[in-house]
Every structure is written in C-alpha cells, then in structure tokens.
C-alpha positions in Angstrom: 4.2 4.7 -6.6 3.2 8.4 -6.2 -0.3 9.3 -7.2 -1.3 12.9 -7.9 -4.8 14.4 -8.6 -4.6 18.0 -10.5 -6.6 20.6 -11.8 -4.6 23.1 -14.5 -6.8 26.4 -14.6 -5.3 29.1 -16.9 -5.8 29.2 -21.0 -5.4 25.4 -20.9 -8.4 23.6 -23.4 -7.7 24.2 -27.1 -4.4 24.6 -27.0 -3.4 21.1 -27.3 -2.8 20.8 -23.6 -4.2 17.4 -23.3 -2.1 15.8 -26.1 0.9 17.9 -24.7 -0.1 16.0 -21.1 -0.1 12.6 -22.6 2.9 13.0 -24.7 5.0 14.2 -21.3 3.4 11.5 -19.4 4.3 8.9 -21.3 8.1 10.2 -21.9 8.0 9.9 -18.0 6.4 6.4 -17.7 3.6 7.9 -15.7 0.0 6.1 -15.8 -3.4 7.6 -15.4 -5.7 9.9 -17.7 -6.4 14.0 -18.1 -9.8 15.8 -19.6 -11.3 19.3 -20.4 -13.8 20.0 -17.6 -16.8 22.6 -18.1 -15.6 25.3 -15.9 -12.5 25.3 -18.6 -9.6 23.5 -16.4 -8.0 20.2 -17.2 -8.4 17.7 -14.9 -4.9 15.0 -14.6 -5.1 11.9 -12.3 -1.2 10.5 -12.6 0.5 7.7 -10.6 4.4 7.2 -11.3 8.1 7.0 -9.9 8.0 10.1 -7.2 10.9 11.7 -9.1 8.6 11.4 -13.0 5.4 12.3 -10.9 7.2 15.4 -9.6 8.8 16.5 -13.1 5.5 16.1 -14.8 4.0 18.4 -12.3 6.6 21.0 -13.0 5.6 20.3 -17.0 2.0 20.6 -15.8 3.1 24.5 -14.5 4.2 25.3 -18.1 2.1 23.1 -20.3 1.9 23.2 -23.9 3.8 25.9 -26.4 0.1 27.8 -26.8 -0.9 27.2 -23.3 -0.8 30.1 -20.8 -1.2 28.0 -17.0 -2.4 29.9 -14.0 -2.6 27.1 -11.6 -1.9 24.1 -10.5 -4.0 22.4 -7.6 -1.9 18.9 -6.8 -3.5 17.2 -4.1 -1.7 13.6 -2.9 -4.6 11.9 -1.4 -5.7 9.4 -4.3 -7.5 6.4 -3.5 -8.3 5.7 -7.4 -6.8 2.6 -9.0 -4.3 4.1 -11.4 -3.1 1.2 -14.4 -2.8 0.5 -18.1 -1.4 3.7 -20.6 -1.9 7.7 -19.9 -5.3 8.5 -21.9 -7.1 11.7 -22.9 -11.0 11.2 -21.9 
C-alpha cells in the first residue's frame, strides 16, 4: 500500500473539491480522509494500490469542474494508520 499526505492550494474550498476528492477516491479504492484547512487548502491523507494512489494524485492536480488547483504538495512519508472508507472531516 502507497500512502500519500497532500495539501491542494489554489481556489480549492467551495467548489465542491472535497466531495469531488471522495467520489475519485472511492472510484479508485483508495482509503483515507480530506478537509478545508484555515489558510484555504485542502488537506488529503490517501493510502491505496501505487498505480490508484498515483492517478488520484494526477485528479488532485485538476480537481473538481469549479476548482482552479495551484498546487500540490505530496509528501510519501506517512506513519498514520490509514483504514475503513474515504471521508470528508
């Protein structure tokens, strides 16, 4: 399993980014959760195949119709315990 920790800055909270996120994620059979921080990114913590982990990160780069992505941070190192379905917090 491939675990991936990202932060999606850009026009990314209320533009249904998050249910966009989920509804990939789940399409991909990816586990793990995203949420709006306060400084206006969307954090994703996703553990999958490598091959689903690495689509959804492309997806992440384009995000949903309304959604205008600057960047993606992916960073690898994830100690987190990632189970059960893909949630918005």
């Amino acid at each position: 399993m491939k675990k991936v920790d990202l932060v999606v800055t850009g026009r990314v909270q209320g533009v249904f980014y998050r249910y966009f996120a989920k509804k990939e994620a789940n399409k991909l059979n990816i586990k793990g959760w995203c949420r709006n921080e306060k400084d206006g990114s969307v954090h994703i913590v996703a553990g999958g195949q490598e091959e689903n982990i690495d689509k959804f990160i492309e997806w992440a780069k384009q995000g949903s119709p309304l959604a205008k992505v600057e960047n993606v941070e992916v960073n690898e190192n994830i100690i987190e315990n990632i189970e059960g379905d893909f949630e918005i917090r």
